[in-house]
C-alpha positions in Angstrom: 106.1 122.6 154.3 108.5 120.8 157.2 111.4 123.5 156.1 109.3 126.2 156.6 107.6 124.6 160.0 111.1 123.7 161.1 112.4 127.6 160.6 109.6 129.0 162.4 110.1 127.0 165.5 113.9 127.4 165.3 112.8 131.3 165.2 110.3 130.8 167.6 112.5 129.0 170.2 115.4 131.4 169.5 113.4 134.2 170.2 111.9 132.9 173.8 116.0 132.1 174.8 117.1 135.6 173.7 114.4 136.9 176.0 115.0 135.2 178.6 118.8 136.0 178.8 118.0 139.3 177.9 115.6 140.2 180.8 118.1 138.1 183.4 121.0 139.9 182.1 119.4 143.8 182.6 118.8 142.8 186.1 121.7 140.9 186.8 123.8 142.4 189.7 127.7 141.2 189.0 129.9 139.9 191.5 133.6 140.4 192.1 135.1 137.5 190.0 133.2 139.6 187.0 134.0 142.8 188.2 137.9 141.8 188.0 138.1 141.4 184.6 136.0 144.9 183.9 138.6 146.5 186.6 141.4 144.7 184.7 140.4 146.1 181.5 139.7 149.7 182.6 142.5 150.8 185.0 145.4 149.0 183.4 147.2 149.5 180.7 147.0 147.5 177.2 150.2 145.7 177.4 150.3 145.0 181.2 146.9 142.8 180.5 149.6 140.3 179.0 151.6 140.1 182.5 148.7 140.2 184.4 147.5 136.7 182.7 150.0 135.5 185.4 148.3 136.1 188.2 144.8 135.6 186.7 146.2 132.1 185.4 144.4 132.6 182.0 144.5 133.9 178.6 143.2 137.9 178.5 141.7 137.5 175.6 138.1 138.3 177.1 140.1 141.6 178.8 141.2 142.6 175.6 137.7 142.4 173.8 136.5 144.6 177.3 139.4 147.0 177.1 138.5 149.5 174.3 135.1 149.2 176.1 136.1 150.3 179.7 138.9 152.9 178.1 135.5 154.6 176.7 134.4 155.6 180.0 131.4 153.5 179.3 130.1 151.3 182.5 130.1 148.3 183.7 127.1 147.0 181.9 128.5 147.1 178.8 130.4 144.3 179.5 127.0 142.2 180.4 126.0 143.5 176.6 129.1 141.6 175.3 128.4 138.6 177.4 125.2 138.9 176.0 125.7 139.2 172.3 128.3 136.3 172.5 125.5 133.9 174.0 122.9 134.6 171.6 125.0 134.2 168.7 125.9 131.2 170.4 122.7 130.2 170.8 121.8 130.9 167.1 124.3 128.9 165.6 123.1 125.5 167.5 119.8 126.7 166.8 120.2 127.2 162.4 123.1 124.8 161.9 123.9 121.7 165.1 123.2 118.7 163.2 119.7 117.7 166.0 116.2 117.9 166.2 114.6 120.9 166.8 112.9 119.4 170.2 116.9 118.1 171.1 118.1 121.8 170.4 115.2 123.0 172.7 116.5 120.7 175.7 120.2 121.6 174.2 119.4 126.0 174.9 117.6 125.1 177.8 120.0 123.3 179.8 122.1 125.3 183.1 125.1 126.6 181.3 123.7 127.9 178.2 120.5 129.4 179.9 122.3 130.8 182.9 126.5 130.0 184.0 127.9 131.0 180.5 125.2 133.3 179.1 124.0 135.3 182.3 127.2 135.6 184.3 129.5 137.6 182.1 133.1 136.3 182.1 135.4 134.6 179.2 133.2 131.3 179.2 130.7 132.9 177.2 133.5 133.3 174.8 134.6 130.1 175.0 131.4 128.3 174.3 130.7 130.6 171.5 134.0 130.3 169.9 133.5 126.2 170.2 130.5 126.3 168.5 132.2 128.1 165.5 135.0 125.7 165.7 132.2 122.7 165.3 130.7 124.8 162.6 133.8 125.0 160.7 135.5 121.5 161.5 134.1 119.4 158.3 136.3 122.0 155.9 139.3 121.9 158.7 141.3 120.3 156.2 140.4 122.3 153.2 140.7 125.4 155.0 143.0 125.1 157.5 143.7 128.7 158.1 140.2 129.6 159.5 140.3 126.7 161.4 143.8 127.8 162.5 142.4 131.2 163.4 139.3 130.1 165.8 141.2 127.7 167.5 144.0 130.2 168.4 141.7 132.8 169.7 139.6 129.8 171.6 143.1 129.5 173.5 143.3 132.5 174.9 139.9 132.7 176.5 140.9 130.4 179.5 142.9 127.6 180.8 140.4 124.8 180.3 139.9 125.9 176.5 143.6 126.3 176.3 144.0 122.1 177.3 141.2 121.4 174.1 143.4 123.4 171.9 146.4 121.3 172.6 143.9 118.5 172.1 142.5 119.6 168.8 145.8 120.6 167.6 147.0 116.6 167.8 144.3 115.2 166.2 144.7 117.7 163.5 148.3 116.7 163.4 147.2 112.8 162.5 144.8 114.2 160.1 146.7 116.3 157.8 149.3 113.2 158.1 146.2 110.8 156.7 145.1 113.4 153.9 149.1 113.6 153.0 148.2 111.9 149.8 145.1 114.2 148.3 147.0 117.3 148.1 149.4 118.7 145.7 151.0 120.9 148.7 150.6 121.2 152.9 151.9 124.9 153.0 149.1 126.3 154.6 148.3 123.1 156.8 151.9 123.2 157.8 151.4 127.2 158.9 148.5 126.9 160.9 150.7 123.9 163.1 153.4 126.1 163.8 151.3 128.9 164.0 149.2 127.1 167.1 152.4 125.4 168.5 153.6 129.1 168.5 151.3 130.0 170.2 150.6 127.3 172.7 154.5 128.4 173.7 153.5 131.8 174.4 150.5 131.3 175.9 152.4 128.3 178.6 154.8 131.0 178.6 152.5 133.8 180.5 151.1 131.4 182.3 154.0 130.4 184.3 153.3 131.1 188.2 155.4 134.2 188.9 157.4 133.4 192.3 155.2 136.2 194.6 151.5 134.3 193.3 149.1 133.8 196.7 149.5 130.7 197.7 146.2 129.6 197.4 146.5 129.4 193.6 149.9 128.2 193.3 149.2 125.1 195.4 149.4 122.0 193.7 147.6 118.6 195.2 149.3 115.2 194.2 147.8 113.2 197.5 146.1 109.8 196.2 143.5 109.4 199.0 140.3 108.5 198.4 138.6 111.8 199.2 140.4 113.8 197.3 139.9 111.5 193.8 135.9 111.8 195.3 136.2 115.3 195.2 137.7 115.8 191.6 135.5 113.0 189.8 132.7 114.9 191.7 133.3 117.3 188.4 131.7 114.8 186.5 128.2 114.3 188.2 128.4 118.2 188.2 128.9 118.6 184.2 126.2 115.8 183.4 123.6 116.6 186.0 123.9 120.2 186.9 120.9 119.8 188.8 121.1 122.5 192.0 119.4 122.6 195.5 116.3 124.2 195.4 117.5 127.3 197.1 118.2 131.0 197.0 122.1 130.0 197.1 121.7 127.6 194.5 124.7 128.7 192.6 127.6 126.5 192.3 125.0 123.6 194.3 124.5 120.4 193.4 121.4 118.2 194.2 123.6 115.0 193.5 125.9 115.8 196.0 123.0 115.4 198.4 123.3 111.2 197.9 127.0 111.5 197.8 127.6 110.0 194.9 131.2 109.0 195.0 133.8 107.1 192.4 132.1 104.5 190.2 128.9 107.0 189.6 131.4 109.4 188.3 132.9 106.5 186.3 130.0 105.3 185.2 128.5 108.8 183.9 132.0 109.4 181.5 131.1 105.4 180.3 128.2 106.8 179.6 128.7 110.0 177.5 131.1 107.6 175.9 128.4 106.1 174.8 126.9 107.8 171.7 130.1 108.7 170.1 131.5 104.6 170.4 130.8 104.6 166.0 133.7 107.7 165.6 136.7 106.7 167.4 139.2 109.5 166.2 136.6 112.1 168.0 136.2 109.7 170.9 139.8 109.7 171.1 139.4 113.4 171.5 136.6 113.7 174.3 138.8 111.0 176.2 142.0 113.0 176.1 140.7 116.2 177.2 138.1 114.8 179.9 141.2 113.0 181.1 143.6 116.2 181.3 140.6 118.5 182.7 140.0 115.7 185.5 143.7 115.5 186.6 143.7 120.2 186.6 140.6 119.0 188.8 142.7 116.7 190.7 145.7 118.9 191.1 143.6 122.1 191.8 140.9 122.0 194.4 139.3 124.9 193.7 136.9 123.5 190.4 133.9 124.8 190.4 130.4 124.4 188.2 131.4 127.1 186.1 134.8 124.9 185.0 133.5 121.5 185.6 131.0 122.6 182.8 133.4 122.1 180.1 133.4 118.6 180.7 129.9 119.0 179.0 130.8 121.3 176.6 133.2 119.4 175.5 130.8 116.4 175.2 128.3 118.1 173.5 131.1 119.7 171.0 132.2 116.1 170.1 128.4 115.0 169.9 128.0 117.8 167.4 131.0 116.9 165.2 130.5 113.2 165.2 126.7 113.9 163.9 128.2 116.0 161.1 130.0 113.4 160.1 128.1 109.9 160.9 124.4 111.3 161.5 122.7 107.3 161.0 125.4 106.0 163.1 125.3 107.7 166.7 122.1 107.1 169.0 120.4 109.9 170.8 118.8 108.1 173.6 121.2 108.7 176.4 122.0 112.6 174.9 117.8 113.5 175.0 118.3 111.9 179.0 121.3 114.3 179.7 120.1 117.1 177.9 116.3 116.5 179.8 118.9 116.5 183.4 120.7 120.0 181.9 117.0 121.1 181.2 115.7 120.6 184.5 119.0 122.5 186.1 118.0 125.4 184.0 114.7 125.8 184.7 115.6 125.9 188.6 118.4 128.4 188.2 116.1 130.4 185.9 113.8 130.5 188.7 115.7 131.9 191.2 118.1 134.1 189.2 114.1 135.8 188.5 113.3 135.7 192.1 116.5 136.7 193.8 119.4 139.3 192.9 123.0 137.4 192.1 124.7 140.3 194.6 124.2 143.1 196.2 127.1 145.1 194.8 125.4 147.2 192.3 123.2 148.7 195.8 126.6 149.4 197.4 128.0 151.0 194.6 125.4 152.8 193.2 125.4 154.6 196.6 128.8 155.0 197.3 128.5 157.2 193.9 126.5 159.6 196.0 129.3 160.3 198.3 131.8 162.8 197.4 134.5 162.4 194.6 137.8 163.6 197.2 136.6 161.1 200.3 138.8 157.7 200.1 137.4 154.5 200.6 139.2 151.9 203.1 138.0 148.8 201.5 138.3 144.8 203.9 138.7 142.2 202.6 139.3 144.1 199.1 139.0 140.8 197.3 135.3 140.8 197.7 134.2 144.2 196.3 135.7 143.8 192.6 131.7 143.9 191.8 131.0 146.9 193.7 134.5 148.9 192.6 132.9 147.9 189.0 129.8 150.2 189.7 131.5 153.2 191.1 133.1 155.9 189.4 136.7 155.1 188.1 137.9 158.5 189.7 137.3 157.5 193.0 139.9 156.0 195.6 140.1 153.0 197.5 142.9 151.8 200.3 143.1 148.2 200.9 143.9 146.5 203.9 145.6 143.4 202.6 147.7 144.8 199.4 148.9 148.2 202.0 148.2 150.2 199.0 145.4 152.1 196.8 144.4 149.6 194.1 141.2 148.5 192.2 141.6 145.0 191.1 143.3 142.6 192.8 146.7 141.1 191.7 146.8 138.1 193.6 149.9 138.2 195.0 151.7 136.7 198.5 150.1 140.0 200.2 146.6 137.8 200.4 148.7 135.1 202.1 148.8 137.1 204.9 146.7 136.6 207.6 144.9 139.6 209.1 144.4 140.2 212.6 141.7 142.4 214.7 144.0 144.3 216.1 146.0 145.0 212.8 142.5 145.7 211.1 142.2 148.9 214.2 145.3 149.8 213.6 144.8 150.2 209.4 141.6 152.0 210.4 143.5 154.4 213.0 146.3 154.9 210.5 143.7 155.7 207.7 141.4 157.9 209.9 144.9 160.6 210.2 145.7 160.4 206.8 142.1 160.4 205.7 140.0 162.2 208.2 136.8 162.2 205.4 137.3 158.9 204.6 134.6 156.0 204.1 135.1 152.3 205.0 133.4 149.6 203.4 133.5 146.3 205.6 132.0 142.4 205.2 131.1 142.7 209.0 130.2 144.9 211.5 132.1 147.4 213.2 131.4 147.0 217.0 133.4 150.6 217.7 130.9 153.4 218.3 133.3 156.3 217.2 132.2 154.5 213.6 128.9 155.6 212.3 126.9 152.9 209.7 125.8 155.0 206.7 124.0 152.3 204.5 123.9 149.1 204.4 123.4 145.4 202.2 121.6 142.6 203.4 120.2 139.3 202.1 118.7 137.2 200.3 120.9 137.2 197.2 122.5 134.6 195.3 126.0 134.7 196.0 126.0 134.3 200.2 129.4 135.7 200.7 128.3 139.0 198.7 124.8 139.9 200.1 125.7 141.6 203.1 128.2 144.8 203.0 128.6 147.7 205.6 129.3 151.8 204.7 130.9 153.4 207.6 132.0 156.7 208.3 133.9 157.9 211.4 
């Protein structure tokens, strides 16, 4: 009788998420950080993904899943289908197989980044998470078979940077296991293959993602300073993985309440002594949440520009070692302090869910759903072309676009030393001048307003939406 209570509310709760998701991701508007990898995927070709990685300063792995996609002619929402089939399988396997209670995997589904960051907004964190839940699935037979193991953990690489670090993580510890089971086998061949094999391809990946010398300068940067500010600022990660709680507002994305009461240094500290915690009774897969919280803090450190959506695997890596450590020692590792975090990652998702209801993420499907009704042979002048990826995304692939900053027709952006350059008011005339002789039909899609009355506004964006920086957009013809 409790088996078959406990299946229907697994079923019951799985079905409510996969609703939930479902509805938010039909009327989810994407922005330009997802439209680059759908723009990526469709107007390049397959083996330039691979020195594009680069510039994008990840693995392409989620391009190549979108690639056969995008080379279908089929649109942009397809890729939100993927997204969305990723999270619910996701989903599914906590739900049928995470070693917790069925109330702790209702907080667990609930919580900000599996109800909205990595299930609605459709980029290669999806992936990741669903990929790491296979990997905990799969990590009691590691040693006994090593090669499926092997296999997950290389394509978990080449989703992003931050999964690539917990690779090189895993791959140690996996190292000092198969040297501590040396004794119960007859042979190590395959164990020995799927080292080299990952230590392969931990070489190629490091490899591609080497900053070519023309990267914009913005993500090249490195930060070493030791002030107090900036450590603030990176252990702020922290308070934002364990309490992704955001401001009650229609820009709540990428928010966080906490940082309301500044909570500075020891908080932060006192949060990771905290998630330490409940895995104190396993110390090899303490070891392992130690290592990579410590290498994700200091890309935090060195890179300024963390947000919620990579501060999150912090938690994900957290609730990944929580997981295996269950499998393992279920009577040994308390539940207290993960029922209070998951309750905190509860309470962010309920908020986000609320506005992501209320409010559209962007208004780039309006703009390009409209520029669709202009003719096929008028050129678009797009500034600053690193904010309409999203809107490109929506409009026909046979249409084309001039932008300002590259000096060149282009779709997605390679983020080169062009974006370094600073753009004046006069040079912005002078583009528009230029591009009114070569292009007398042309169209211009701007982020401001054009004070120039020889310019006529066609249509139009405006808030509220989500993303504050992609609400407003201007159409102008001259």
């Amino acid at each position: 009788m409790k088996n078959f209570i406990a299946k229907w509310s697994e079923c019951v709760i799985f079905s409510i998420y996969t609703i939930c998701i479902g509805t938010l991701s039909l009327t989810h508007s994407i922005w330009r950080d997802e439209g680059q990898a759908w723009l990526i995927a469709r107007d390049s070709s397959f083996w330039s993904l691979f020195s594009l990685a680069k510039y994008e300063g990840s693995g392409m792995l989620w391009h190549i899943i979108l690639y056969p996609f995008a080379h279908l002619g089929l649109p942009v929402e397809s890729m939100q289908i993927i997204n969305f089939c990723f999270a619910v399988l996701a989903i599914y396997s906590i739900v049928r197989y995470a070693p917790f209670s069925i109330w702790m995997k209702m907080l667990i589904i609930s919580g900000y980044f599996f109800i909205f960051e990595y299930s609605v907004i459709a980029r290669s964190y999806g992936l990741s998470v669903l990929l790491l839940c296979s990997i905990a699935l799969i990590y009691k037979t590691r040693i006994t078979k090593p090669i499926r193991y092997g296999i997950f953990l290389g394509l978990l690489m080449y989703t992003n940077i931050h999964s690539f670090i917990l690779v090189c993580v895993l791959l140690l510890s996996y190292m000092h296991d198969v040297y501590a089971h040396r004794q119960e086998f007859v042979s190590h061949k395959k164990r020995i293959i799927v080292i080299c094999g990952i230590c392969i391809l931990i070489g190629l990946q490091t490899y591609t993602l080497i900053p070519p010398d023309d990267l914009w300068a913005r993500t090249k940067n490195t930060y070493t300073s030791m002030d107090i500010k900036h450590i603030t600022t990176a252990l702020q990660g922290v308070t934002h993985a364990f309490i992704p709680i955001p401001h009650e507002t229609v820009h709540f994305w990428n928010s966080s309440y906490v940082d309301t009461y500044g909570f500075g240094i020891l908080v932060a500290l006192c949060i990771l002594l905290i998630s330490c915690i409940p895995l104190r009774n396993n110390r090899k897969i303490l070891i392992i949440y130690i290592g990579y919280a410590s290498l994700l803090l200091l890309l935090f450190f060195t890179k300024r520009n963390q947000l919620m959506r990579h501060e999150g695997f912090l938690y994900m890596s957290w609730f990944f070692a929580l997981w295996i450590a269950r499998d393992e020692k279920p009577e040994e590792n308390s539940l207290t302090i993960p029922y209070f975090i998951f309750l905190m990652h509860m309470i962010g998702g309920i908020v986000s869910l609320g506005y992501a209801y209320a409010y559209p993420f962007s208004k780039d499907k309006d703009m390009g759903t409209y520029i669709n009704t202009l003719p096929d042979n008028n050129p678009i002048l797009l500034y600053p072309e690193w904010r309409y990826q999203g809107v490109l995304s929506y409009i026909q692939p046979k249409k084309r676009y001039y932008c300002v900053q590259a000096q060149k027709e282009c779709s997605f952006t390679t983020w080169t030393t062009a974006y370094d350059r600073y753009v004046s008011t006069d040079e912005i005339k002078k583009d528009l001048q230029m591009f009114d002789s070569a292009y007398p039909d042309g169209y211009y899609v701007l982020s401001d307003t054009l004070m120039d009355t020889q310019y006529t506004l066609i249509y139009s964006t405006s808030k509220p939406c989500i993303v504050s920086d992609s609400c407003e957009y201007f159409l102008y013809k001259h």
